[in-house]
Steps between C-alpha positions, in 0.01 A plus 500: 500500500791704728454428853472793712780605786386519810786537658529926475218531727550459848253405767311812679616543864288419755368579879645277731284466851721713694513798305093535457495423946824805527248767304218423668741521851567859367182615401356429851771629684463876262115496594613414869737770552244740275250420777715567790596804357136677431360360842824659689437840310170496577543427839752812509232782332239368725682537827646869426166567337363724772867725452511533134120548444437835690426728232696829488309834527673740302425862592305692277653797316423869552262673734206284662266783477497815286275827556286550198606837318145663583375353816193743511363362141293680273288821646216563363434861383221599760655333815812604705772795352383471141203728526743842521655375186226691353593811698905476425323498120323768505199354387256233449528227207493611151170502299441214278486567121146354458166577706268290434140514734281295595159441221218600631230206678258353214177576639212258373239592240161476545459163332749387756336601802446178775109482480216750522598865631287597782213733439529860627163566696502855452571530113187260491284687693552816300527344190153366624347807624234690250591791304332811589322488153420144526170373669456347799468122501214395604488206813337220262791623300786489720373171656485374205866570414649438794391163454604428193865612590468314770421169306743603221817604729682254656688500791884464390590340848262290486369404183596205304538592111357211338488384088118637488539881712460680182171397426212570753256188590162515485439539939712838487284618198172389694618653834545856321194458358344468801615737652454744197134438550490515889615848469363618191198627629673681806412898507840709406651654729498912482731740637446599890505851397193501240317331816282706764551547797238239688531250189911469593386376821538069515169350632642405811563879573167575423380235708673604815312893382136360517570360814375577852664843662593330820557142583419304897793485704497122607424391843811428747555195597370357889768505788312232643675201573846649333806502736789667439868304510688666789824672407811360577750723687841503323724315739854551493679175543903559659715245431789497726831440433587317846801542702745717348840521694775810431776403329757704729406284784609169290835361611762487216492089410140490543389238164221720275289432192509770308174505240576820299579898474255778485487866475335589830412313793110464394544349209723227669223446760264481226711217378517332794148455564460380145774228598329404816150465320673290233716279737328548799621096692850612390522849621389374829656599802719732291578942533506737296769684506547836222897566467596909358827477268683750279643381126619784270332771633159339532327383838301222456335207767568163547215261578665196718318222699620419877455167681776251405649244712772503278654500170363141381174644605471805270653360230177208544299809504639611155528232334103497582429764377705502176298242460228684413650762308614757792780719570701339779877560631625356815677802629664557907456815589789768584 
């Protein structure tokens, strides 16, 4: 067997201990100086941050505003100028080329009418009345039918149709009956103008006839122990209106209550008695006083209360009586 040469291949080169300790040397210094680097740049855009992060407004380009072309809008054709457009025409709109109206209302036929129509009480009444060739009904007769229609004709207000209305129960037939038979035997009645004189007469007439000419006039009644009731004399009751002062000799200052405004001086008295019987503790010690003023033409009288301390004091006098619903305006007279 040929040995095998070894000798062409030379041993791989290797690490020694101060190489690998060099690169790691480097490595760590890079990543160092890397780090020093990014915190000193950071440091830099941090401390001019405030400067360089301002953001710049840039002006906007062109008018801010602009007027719209037609700043009135849209005018309708019946407000404003446009109505004499019609005029600078020379006429109206033109006329449309189709016409069409309106159909007529449906009215309802007689099968659609809401309920029963009411009955006329004069169409019945003639269609009810006797022909002039025709009889006249007897009273048996005409008792006799007016009960049956009465028994057979309901009321259409008040009647309740039911399943059985058509066919009549045996109490309706038996109350005709009756009656048929009550009245059957009943004289008929004959025209007034076949009758005599004395036999057209009712019995009660004839009655009164037969009677006695003349009649007793009834005996008065006694006096005795009858007293009449004395009349009363109207009296006629004034009601005064109490002190009344003038209003010209009123200093100007003086503190008023005025309680309304009347057309004469009467009818503002009248009012003030009304007052005083209404609030008579509070119009104590108070004076009428009736004010003439003039407002557009027309004289008319102011009805004002005297007697104030001061101004607190009327105005505690109206507030009293607004209390109950009464005109009141502290007023000082002038």
């Amino acid at each position: 067997m040929a040995d095998i040469d070894y000798d062409d291949y030379g041993a791989p080169p290797r690490m020694t201990g101060g190489q690998a300790q060099r690169l790691v040397h480097l490595t760590g210094a890079a990543c160092s100086i890397a780090l020093i680097v990014g915190v000193g740049l950071w440091g830099y855009r941090l401390a001019v941050r405030d400067v360089t992060g301002v953001p710049v407004i840039r002006a906007a380009e062109g008018p801010m505003r602009v007027a719209p072309s037609n700043p009135g809008g849209d005018i309708a054709d019946h407000q404003g100028m446009a109505v004499n457009v019609v005029a600078a025409a020379g006429g109206a709109a033109p006329l449309p080329e189709e016409i069409i109206l309106a159909p007529a209302p449906v009215e309802l036929s007689a099968e659609d009418a809401p309920g029963l129509s009411p009955l006329d009480p004069m169409s019945d009444a003639v269609a009810s009345a006797p022909s002039a060739g025709e009889p006249p009904m007897t009273e048996a007769a005409a008792a006799s039918a007016l009960a049956v229609a009465t028994l057979e004709t309901p009321d259409p207000l008040t009647s309740v149709p039911d399943a059985g209305a058509n066919a009549p129960t045996v109490t309706e037939d038996a109350v005709a009956m009756a009656l048929a038979e009550a009245l059957g035997d009943a004289m008929p009645l004959a025209p007034l103008a076949d009758l005599p004189e004395e036999a057209a007469l009712p019995e009660a007439d004839a009655a009164v006839a037969e009677g006695p000419a003349g009649s007793l006039r009834p005996k008065a009644r006694p006096q005795t122990g009858l007293q009449s009731a004395p009349t009363a004399e109207p009296v006629s009751v004034a009601v005064s209106v109490g002190p009344e002062i003038d209003s010209t000799t009123l200093t100007a200052g003086t503190r008023l209550v005025q309680l309304g405004a009347f057309d004469s001086p009467e009818i503002a008295r009248a009012e003030w008695i009304r007052l005083r019987e209404r609030f008579g503790d509070l119009m104590t010690g108070k004076s009428l006083v009736v004010q003439s003023a003039q407002s557009g033409g027309r004289t008319f009288y102011r009805l004002r209360a005297h007697g104030f301390d001061g101004e607190d004091d009327a105005r505690r006098f109206c507030a009293a009586l607004l209390a109950e619903n009464a005109a009141c305006i502290p007023v000082a007279h002038r």
